[in-house]
N, C-alpha and C positions, 0 to 999 in steps of 0.2 A: 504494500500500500504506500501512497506517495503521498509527501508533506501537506498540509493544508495549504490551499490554491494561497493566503496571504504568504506563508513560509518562503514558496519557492517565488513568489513576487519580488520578497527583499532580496532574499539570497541571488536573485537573477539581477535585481538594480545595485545591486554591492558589486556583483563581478565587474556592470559595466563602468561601475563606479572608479573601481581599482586601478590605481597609475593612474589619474590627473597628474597634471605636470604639478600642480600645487600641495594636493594633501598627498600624494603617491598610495600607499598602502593603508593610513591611515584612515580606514572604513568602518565604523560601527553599524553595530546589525543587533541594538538591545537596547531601546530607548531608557533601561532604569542604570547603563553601566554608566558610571563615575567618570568623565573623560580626567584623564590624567595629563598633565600641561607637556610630556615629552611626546604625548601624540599629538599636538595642536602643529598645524592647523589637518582636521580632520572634518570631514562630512559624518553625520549620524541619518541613519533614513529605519521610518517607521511607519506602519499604516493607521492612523489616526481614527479613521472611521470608516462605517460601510452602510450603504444602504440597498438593501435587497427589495426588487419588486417579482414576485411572483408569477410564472407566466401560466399559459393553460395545463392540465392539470395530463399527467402520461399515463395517467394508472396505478394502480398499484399503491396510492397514495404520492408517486411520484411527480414530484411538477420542476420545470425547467425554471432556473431564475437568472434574471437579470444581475448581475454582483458590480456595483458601482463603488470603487475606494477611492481613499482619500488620502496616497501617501504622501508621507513631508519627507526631504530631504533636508537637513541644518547643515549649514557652510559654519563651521565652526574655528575661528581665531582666536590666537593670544589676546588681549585686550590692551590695544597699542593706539597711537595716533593716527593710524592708517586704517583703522578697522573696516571702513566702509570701502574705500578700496579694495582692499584684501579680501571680505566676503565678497564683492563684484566678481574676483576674479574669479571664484571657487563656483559662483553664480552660474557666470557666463561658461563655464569647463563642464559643469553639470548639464546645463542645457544645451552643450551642443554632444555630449556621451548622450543623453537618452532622445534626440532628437531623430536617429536612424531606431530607435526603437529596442525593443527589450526580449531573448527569447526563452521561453516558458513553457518546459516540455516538448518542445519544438514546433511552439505556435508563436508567430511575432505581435506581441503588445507596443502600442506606441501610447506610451503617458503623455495626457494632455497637460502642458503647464498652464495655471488658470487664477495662481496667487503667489505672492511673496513680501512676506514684512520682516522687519528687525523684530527678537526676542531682547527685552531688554531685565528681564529675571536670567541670571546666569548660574544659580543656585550657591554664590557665595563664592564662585569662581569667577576669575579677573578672563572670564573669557566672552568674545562680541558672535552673538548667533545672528544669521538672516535664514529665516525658514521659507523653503519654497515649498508650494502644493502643488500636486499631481493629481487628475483623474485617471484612474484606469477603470474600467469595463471588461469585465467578459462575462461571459453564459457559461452557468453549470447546475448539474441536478440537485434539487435538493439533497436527497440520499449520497453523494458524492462529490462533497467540497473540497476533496485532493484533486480532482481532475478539470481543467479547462474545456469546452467544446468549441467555443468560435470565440 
């Protein structure tokens, strides 16, 4: 049995994540882990929210859904003079990695960008967040939220 469709979402935007010229490997995939300042400047990507609409119903009790998320990606800096700079860049490197798209079992998702603000709570850490938001979409059965269908 395969990870939960959000599971292999991160793990798939981590990989295309990985090697920015700017955070290089420094990838988090745990929105509760502690960023430590030797991995700054790093990206944190997590799926925030979902909203399921129901489609006609297969049988069985089985019905096809709609699966709409809402993942954030955080451009995560040291807390310097240059912050806003610095998260631009990490910005602009992130949306041009998931811009050809994401693959996912070997179905290609392309995340819509559709939001991005400054976090200005850094949880007591001298570090400067700009969170980006992503839509992704796909269909999958209720009985079966490991697997993707379109």
């Amino acid at each position: 049995m395969a990870n939960h469709i959000h599971r292999q979402i991160r793990e798939a935007v981590a990989t295309a994540l990985t090697g920015l010229a700017t955070t290089g490997t420094h990838v988090i995939v745990n929105r509760l882990y502690a960023i430590q300042p030797e991995q700054l400047p790093a990206v944190v990507i997590a799926i925030d929210s979902e909203a399921i609409e129901g489609k006609q119903p297969c049988g069985n009790g089985m019905r096809m859904q709609k699966r709409t998320m809402q993942l954030v990606i955080e451009c995560c800096v040291a807390g310097t003079t240059d912050i806003d700079d610095s998260t631009d860049q990490i910005s602009k490197e992130v949306e041009i990695a998931l811009a050809s798209g994401i693959v996912v079992a070997g179905k290609t998702l392309y995340p819509i960008h559709n939001a991005s603000a400054y976090e200005d709570d850094s949880g007591g850490v001298d570090v400067a967040i700009k969170r980006l938001n992503y839509e992704i979409a796909v269909h999958a059965m209720n009985t079966t939220p490991d697997t993707i269908l379109t």
